[in-house]
N, C-alpha and C positions, 0 to 999 in steps of 0.2 A: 475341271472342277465342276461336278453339281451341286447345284442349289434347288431343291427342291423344299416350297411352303405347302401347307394347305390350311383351310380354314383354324383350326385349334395354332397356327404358329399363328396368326395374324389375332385370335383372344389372345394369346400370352405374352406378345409385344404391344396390343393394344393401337398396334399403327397398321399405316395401308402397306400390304405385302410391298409395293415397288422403295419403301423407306425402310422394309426390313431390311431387304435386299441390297439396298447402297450401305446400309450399316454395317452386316455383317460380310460384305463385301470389302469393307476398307477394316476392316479388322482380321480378316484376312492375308490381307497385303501387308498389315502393318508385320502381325505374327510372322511371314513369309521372309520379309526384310532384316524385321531385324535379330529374327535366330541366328544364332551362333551355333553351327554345326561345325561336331568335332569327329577326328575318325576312331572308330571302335576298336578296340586291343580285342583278337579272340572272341568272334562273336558268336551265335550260333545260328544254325540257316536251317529253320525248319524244310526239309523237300516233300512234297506231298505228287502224287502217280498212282495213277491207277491201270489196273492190269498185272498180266504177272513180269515177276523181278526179272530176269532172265529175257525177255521180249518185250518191256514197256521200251515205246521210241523216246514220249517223256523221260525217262529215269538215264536211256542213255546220253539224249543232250543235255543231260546236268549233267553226265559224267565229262563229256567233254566242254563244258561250259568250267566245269571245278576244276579242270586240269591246269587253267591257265589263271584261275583264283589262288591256287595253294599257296598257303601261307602269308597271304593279303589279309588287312584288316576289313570287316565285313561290317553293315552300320546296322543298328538297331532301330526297330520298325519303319525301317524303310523298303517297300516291297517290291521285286522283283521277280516276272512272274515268265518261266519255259513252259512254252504251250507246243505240242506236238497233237495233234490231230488226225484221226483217217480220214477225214475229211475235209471241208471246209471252212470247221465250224473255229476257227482259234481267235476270230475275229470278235464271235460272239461270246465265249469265255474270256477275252482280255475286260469289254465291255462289261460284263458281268462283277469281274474281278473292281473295276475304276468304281461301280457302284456300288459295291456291298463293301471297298476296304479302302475308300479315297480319305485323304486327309482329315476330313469329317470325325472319320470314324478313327481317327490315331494312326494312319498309317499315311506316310510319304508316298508317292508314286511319281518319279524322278521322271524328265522327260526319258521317250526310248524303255519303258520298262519294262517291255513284253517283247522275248524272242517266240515268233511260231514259227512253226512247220508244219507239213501236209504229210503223215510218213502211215501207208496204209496195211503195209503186213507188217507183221512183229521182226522186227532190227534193219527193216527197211529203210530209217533214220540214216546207216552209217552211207546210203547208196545215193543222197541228196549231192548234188554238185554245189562244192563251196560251202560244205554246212560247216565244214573247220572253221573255215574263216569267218563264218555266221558268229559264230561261237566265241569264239577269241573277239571278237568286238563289242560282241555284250559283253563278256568278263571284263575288257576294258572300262567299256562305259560303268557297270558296277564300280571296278576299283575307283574311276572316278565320281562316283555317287554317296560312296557309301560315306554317310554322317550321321549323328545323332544332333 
């Protein structure tokens, strides 16, 4: 979780940042406790990849990521995010993802929510050792995440 203040949150609670901070701190925990999350009938899972359809490494580890989803109930806005990378960088798009779409912002982010990989020519994905099994464990972890 971030919690980032800056001067204009500290006018509009009128308190010292470190007492905003333990307030909306325990109102956090509190909201976190005491939800009651339920599982979704039929959700919808927006997929988002870029590159082309045919050679994104993205779009194929959701294909095998959803093979072992089918017909599981799926939770609404709670985020779960397949990162496949030519590079390095999957590390800094989960990062990206936990700040611009963390709780804050209406979205869950379940411990485990980011599978990456490093897959650098186009369908070079399927040539990962263990990516199966990569795959099948986040679907797991999803099926057990998914609540509203």
């Amino acid at each position: 979780m971030v919690f980032s203040y800056n001067k204009n949150c500290k006018k509009t609670f009128n308190s010292p940042l470190l007492e905003i901070y333990k307030e909306q701190a325990k109102e956090l925990v509190k909201k976190l406790t005491e939800e009651n999350f339920k599982l979704i009938y039929r959700p919808k899972i927006p997929v988002l990849h870029s590159g082309l359809f045919k050679t994104s490494n993205t779009l194929m580890l959701w294909k095998m990521l959803k093979e072992n989803l089918y017909g599981k109930d799926i939770g609404d806005k709670t985020l779960f995010s397949v990162i496949a990378s030519g590079n390095s960088g999957s590390d800094c798009v989960a990062k990206q993802l936990i700040g611009a779409l963390n709780i804050n912002k209406g979205f869950r982010l379940p411990p485990y929510f980011v599978l990456t990989a490093t897959a650098n020519d186009p369908r070079s994905i399927i040539n990962i050792l263990g990516i199966d099994k990569k795959a099948k464990e986040f679907a797991e972890n999803i099926k057990k995440e998914i609540k509203k």
